[in-house]
Structures are given as C-alpha cells and as structure tokens.
C-alpha positions in Angstrom: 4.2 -7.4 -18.5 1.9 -5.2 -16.5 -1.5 -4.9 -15.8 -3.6 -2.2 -14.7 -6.1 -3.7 -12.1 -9.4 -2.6 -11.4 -10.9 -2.9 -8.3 -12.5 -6.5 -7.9 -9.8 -7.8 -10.2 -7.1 -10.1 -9.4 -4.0 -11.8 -11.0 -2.5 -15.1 -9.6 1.0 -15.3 -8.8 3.7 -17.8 -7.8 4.8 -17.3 -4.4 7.9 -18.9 -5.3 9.2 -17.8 -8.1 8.2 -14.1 -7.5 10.1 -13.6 -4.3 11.0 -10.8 -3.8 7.7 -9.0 -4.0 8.1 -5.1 -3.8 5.3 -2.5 -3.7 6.1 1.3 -4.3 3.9 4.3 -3.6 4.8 7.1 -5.6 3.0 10.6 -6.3 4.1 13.9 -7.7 5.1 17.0 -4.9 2.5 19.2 -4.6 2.7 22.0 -2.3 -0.8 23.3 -0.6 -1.4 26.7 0.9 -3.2 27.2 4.2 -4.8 30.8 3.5 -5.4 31.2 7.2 -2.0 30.3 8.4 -0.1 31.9 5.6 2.0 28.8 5.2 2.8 25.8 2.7 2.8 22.6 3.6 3.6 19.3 1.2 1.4 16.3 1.1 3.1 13.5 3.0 1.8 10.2 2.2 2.5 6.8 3.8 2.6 3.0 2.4 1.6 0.4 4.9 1.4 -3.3 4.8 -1.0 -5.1 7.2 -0.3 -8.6 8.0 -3.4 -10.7 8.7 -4.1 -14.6 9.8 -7.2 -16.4 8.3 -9.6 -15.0 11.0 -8.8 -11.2 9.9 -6.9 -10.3 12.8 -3.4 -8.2 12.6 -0.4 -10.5 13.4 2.0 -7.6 12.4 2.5 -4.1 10.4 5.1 -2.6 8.4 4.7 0.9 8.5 7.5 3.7 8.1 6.8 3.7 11.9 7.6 0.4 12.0 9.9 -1.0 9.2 10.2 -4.7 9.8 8.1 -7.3 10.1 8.8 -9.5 13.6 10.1 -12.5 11.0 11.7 -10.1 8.7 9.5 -11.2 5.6 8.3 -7.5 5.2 10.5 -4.5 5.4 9.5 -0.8 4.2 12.1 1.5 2.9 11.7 4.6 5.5 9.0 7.7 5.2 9.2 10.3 2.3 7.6 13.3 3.9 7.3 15.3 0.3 7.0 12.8 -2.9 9.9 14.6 -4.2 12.2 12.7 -6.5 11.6 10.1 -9.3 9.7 6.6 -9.2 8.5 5.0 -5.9 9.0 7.2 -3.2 8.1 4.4 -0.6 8.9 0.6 -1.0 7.6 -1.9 0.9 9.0 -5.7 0.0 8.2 -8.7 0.4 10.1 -11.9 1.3 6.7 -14.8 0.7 9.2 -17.6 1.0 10.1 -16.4 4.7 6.6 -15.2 5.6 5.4 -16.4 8.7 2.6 -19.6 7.5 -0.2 -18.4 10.5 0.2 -15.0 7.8 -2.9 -15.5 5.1 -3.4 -11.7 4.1 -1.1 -8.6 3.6 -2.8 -6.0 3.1 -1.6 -2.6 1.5 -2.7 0.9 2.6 -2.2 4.4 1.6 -2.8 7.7 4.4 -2.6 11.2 3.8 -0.3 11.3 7.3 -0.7 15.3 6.6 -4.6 15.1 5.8 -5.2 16.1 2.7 -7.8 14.5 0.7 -6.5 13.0 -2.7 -8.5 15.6 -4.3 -5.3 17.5 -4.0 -2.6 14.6 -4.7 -1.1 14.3 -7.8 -0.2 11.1 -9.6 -0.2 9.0 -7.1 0.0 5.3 -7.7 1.0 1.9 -6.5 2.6 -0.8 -8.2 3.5 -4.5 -7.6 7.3 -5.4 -9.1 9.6 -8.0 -9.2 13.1 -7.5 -7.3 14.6 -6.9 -10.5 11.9 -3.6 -11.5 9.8 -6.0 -13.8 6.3 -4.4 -13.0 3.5 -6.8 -12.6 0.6 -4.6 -12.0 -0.5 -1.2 -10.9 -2.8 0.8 -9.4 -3.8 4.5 -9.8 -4.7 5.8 -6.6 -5.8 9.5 -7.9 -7.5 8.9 -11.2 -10.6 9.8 -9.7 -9.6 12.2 -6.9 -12.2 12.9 -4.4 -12.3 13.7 -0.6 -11.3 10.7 1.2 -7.6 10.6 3.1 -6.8 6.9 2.6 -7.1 3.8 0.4 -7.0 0.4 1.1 -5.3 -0.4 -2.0 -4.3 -4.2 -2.7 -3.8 -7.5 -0.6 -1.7 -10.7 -1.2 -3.7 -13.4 -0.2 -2.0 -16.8 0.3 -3.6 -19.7 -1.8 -1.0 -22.9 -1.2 1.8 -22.1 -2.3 1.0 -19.3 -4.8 -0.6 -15.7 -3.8 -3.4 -13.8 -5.3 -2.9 -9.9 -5.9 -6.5 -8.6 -5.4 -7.0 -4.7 -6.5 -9.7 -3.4 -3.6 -9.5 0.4 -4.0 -11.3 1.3 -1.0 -11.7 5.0 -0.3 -11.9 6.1 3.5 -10.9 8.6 5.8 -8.1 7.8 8.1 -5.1 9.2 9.3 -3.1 6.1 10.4 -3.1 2.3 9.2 -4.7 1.2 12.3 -7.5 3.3 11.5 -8.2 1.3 8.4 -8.3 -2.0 10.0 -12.3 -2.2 10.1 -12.5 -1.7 6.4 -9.4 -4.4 5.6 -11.1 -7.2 7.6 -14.6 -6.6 6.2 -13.4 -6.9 2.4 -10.9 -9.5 3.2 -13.4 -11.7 4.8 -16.2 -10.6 2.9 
C-alpha cells in the first residue's frame, strides 16, 4: 500500500521488519538543445543519501560518487547519466538493522549533476519500497516544476527501534549533495 506524501507528512515504519529499505529515483529522458552550442545534451540526475548523527553533522554519503556506506548499511546502485529505461533509474538501499547506532538521520537528495532546472525534467519521482518492490510511499519531484536544480527530498529518522519517513520537498539550487547540506541540517533540526 502506497502513499503519496506531502511535504510535512510522515508515515512510521518498523526498522525491523522493513529491512531492506530501497529508494529509486526515476524520470523520463528528455533531451535539451543548447541553441548557442548547436548541441543536445540529456538531463543527468543523481540520488544521494546523507547520513547524519543527532547533532546534524555528516557521518557519511552514498552518492554514485561514492557507493557504499563505511558500514555497508547504505549502498547506491551506480549513476544513470540519461533516465533512459523503465522504473528507478537510481537505487539507493538501505540495510537499518546494520546501520551504524551514532547514525540518527538519512537524508535523501536529488541534483541536476548537468544543471538543468526541473522545469525541464520529466516525471521525475522518488519512491520508498520494500526489497521485494512493495512500494510504501512516493514522492513526485516535478509536479510543480520550477527553476530550482535540487530537492532535498525525504529523510529516515531513527525513533528506537522504528524510523520515521518524513516527505521535506525542499527546492534549492545545487549541483552536488554537499551543497545541500545547509538546507538538510536546518530542516532536520528545525
């Protein structure tokens, strides 16, 4: 059973019993032409998870720069450069029975590695699923378009045992996850 969350909203979930976690990033190929230098170039967007202690501050990234968490609890399935192709083009998942305990937040993030705005993007999306493709929730990063060049999307936010799935929807520019840092910690520990 799926839900569509809104920003704000959040859904509880059992840490245990959910484990494997996987987030994909999908979104439709859509070539762009650059009138001035008379060439097409695709949009190439990147899923990111940022893994945050209790203070706010980055303990570790999986990126497609970076596929693996130090502990292995968070691995991302490699960079697709075009969104061509079917379902999730990216996959980042998510082992919360091995995650490190000084881990409180993982936060997920979208960039336009290529730069353009989601103005241009088509049917982009995330979505939370279990390891067996049971989706749990989604989110849909392009309904309302505009200029911005990354999202901070969703976060995982341990509570005990169990995790809550906040939908944040944050619109900024930023060209890599480390750019978006600023704006994680000041909604995570807002």
């Amino acid at each position: 059973m799926s839900t569509s969350l809104q920003p704000g909203q959040q859904v509880i979930l059992d840490g245990t019993a959910l484990t494997p976690l996987r987030v994909g990033l999908g979104w439709d190929s859509t070539d762009t032409e650059e009138v001035l230098l008379a060439r097409t170039r695709t949009i190439d967007l990147d899923l990111g998870c940022l893994l945050l202690d209790r203070s706010g501050s980055v303990v570790d990234t999986a990126t497609s720069a970076h596929l693996r968490s130090k502990d292995g609890s968070v691995t991302h399935s490699g960079d697709n450069m075009t969104g061509a192709g079917a379902g999730d083009d990216e996959v980042i998942t998510v082992d919360l029975t091995t995650l490190h305990p000084a881990v409180t937040h993982l936060a997920f993030t979208v960039v336009s590695i290529t730069g353009q705005n989601f103005a241009h993007i088509d049917n982009a999306y995330c979505r939370v699923t279990t390891e067996t493709d049971q989706e749990i929730a989604r989110f849909d990063l392009t309904e309302t378009g505009g200029t911005h060049t990354a999202q901070f999307t969703a976060s995982l936010t341990r509570a005990g045992s169990d995790f809550a799935l906040k939908s944040h929807g944050v619109h900024t520019d930023a060209r890599t996850h480390d750019e978006l840092i600023p704006t994680v910690v000041s909604q995570l520990l807002d």
